[in-house]
C-alpha positions in Angstrom: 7.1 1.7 -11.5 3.4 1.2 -10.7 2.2 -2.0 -9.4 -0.2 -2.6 -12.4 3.2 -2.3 -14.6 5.3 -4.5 -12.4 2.9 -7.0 -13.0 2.6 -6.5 -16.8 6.7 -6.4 -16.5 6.3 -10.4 -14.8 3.4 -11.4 -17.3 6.1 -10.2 -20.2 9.0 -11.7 -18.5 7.8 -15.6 -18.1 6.3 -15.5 -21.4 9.7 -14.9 -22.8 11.5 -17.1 -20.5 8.9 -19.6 -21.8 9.8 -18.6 -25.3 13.7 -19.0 -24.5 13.2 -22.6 -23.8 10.9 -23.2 -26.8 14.2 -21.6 -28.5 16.9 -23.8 -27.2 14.6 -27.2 -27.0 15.6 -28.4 -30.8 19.1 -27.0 -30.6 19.7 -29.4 -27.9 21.7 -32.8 -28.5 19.4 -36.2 -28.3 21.0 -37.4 -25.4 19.9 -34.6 -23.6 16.1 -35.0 -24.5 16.4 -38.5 -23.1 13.4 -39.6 -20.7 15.8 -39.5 -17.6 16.5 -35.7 -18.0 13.2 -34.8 -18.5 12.2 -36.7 -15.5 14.8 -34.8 -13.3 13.5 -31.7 -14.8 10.3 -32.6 -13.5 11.6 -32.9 -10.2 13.1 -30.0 -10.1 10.3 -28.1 -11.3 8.3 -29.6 -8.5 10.3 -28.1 -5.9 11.1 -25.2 -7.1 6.9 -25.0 -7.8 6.3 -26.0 -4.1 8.8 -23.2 -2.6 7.3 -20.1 -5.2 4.1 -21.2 -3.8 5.0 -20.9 -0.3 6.2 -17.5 -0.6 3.6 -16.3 -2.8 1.0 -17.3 -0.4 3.2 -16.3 2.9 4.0 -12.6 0.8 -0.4 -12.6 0.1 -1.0 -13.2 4.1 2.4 -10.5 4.9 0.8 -7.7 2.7 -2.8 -8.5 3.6 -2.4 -8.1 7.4 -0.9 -4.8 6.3 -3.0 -4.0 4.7 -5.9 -4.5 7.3 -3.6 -2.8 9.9 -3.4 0.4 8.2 -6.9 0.5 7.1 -7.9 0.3 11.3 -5.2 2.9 11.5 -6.9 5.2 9.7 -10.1 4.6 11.4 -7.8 5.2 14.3 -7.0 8.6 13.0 -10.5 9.6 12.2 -11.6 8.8 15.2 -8.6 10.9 17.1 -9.4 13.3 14.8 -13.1 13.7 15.6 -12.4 13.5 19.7 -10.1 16.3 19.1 -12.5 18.6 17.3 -14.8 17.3 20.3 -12.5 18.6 22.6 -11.9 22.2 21.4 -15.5 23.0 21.2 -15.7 22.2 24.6 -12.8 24.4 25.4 -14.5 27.6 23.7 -13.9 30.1 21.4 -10.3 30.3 22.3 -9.5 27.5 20.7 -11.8 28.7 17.1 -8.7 28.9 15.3 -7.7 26.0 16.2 -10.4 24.1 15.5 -10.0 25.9 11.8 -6.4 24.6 11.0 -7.5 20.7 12.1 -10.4 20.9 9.9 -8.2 22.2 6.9 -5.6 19.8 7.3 -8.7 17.0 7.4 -9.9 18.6 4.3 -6.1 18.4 2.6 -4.9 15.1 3.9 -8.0 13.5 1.9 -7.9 15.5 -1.1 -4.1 15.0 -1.5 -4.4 11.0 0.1 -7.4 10.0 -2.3 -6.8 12.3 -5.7 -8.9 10.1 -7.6 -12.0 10.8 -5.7 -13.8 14.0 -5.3 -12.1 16.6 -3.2 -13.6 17.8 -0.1 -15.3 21.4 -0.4 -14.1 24.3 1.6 -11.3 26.3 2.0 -7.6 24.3 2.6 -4.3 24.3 1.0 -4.2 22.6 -2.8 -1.7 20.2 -2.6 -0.5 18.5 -5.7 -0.1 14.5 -4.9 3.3 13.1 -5.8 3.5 10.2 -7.9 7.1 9.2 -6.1 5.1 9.4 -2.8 2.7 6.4 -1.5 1.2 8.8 1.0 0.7 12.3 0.8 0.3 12.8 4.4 4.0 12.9 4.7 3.6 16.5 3.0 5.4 19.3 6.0 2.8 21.9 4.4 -0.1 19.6 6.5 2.7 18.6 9.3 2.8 22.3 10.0 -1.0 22.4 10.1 -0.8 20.4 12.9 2.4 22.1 14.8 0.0 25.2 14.2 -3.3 24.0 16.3 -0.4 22.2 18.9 1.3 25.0 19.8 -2.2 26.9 19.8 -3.3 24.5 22.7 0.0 24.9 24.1 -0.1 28.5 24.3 -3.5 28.3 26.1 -3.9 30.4 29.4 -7.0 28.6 31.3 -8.8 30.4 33.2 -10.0 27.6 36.0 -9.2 24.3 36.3 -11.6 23.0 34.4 -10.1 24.3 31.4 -7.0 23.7 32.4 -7.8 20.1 32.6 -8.9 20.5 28.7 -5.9 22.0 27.6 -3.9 19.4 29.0 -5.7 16.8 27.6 -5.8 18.6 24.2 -1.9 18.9 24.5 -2.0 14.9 24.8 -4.3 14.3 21.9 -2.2 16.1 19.8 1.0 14.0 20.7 -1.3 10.6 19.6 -2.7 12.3 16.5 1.7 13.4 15.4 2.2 9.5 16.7 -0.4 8.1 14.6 -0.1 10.2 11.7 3.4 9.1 11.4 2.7 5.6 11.7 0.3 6.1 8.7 2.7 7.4 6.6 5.8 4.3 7.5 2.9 2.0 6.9 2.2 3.7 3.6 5.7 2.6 2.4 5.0 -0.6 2.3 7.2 -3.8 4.1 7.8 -6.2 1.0 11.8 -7.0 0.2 12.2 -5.9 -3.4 15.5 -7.7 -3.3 13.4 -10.7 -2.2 11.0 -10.1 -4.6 13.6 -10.0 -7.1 14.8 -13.9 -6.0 11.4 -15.6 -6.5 10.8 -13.7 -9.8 14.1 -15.5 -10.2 12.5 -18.8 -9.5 9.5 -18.6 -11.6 11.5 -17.3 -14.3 13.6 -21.2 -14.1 10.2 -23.2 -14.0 8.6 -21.6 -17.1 11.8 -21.6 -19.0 11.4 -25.7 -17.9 7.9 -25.4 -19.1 9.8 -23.9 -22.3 12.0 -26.9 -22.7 9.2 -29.8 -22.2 6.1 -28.7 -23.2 4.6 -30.1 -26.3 4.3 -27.4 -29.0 0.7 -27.0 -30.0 -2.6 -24.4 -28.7 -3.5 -26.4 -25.9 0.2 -25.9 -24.1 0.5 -22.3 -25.4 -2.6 -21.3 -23.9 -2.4 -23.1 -20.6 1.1 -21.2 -20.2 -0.4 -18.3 -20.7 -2.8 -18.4 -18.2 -0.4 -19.9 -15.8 2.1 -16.6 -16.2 -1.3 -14.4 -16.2 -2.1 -16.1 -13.3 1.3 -15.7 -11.3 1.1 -11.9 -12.8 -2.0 -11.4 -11.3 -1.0 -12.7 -7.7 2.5 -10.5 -7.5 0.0 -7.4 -9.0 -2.1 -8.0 -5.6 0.6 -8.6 -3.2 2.6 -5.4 -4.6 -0.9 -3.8 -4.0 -2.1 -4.2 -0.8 1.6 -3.6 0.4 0.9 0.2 -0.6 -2.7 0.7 0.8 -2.8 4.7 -0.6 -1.9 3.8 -4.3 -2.8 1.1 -7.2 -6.7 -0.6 -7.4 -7.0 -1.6 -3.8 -6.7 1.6 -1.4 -7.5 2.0 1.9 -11.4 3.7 2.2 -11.5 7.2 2.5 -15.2 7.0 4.5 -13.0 7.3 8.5 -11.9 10.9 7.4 -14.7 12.1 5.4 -16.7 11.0 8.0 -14.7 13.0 10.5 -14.3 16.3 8.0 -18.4 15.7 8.1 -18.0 16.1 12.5 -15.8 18.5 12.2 -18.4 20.9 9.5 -21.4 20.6 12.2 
């Protein structure tokens, strides 16, 4: 389920828990429409109101910092990227081939990352992306990409120790570029409980069927529940959306890696 449709899924969900109530209210004895109980409903709408807030706003700050880490992660990766390129040029033509299978997998990783934008030009394995995956960069047809240009450095035979210096030092970028690349692609899955998630849906599901049971039928109190469920729809639709940075409305940028394809084509 998308994010966009889990959110349409809590929009459609307090709406009929609101309904429910509006069911039940007149089928309810007198006694229990006395001004006592509908004070103590009250009250225990106002708590369970003040702990649903809490967690929506401490899930909004959880997913955001995510968020903002994976975005500098993938800077991170474009800029590893582009030092690496760096490095085999300075290395020679030894390392041509190389230099080839980084700047297809570049090419790949954002056309298979970003589908929705316009794919890179060049030559570099199609991949379809997979709606079940967050993050396409989990695909082993790019992993071995990489394993190709590694063991490529590895296999190096320098000729003085100047190049000898490079090769090692290529050898070590590659290890961060496997480390981070990995790192991208946990982060893509996202950190939010779903069984959590589940709990306070749970909760806001109790307060608007209260809203159901003491609200006043007329527009006024339709409408204002209706923008109140819209309202907590639209803050689960962003928290479920910058918890997976590749997919839904907000995405991570794509500029970092164009920009280091764009190094890489010079």
């Amino acid at each position: 389920m998308t994010e966009v449709q889990s959110a349409i899924l809590v929009f459609v969900l307090l709406l009929g828990s609101t309904a429910l109530g509006a069911i039940v209210r007149p089928m309810l004895p007198e006694e229990h429409k006395a001004q006592e109980t509908v004070q103590l409903i009250q009250l225990v709408m106002g708590m369970l109101v003040t702990f649903a807030a809490l967690v929506l706003g401490l899930l909004t700050a959880s997913a955001k910092t995510e968020f903002d880490t994976t975005n500098t992660d993938v800077r991170s990766y474009a800029t590893a990227l582009i030092q690496l390129d760096h490095l085999m040029r300075d290395y020679g033509h030894d390392l041509d081939h190389a230099r080839g299978q980084l700047r297809a997998y570049t090419a790949a990783a954002i056309a298979s990352t970003w589908p929705g934008e316009a794919p890179p030009k060049g030559d570099y394995p199609k991949i379809d992306p997979s709606p079940a995956r967050s993050d396409d960069l989990v695909s082993r047809e790019l992993g071995d990409l990489l394993s190709q240009g590694q063991n490529e450095v590895r296999q190096l035979k320098p000729a003085d120790a100047y190049h000898h210096r490079l090769a090692e030092e290529g050898a070590q970028r590659f290890e961060q570029l496997l480390a981070l690349r990995w790192k991208l692609i946990e982060e893509a899955k996202g950190s939010i409980s779903y069984p959590f998630d589940r709990i306070l849906v749970g909760w806001l599901l109790i307060i608007f069927l209260c809203f159901g049971l003491i609200a006043p039928r007329n527009a006024l109190s339709l409408v204002t529940i209706m923008l109140g469920a819209l309202s907590i729809a639209s803050a689960v639709l962003v928290i479920l959306d910058l918890d997976t940075p590749f997919t839904g409305p907000i995405t991570v940028r794509s500029e970092p890696m164009r920009d280091a394809l764009a190094y890489q084509d010079r």
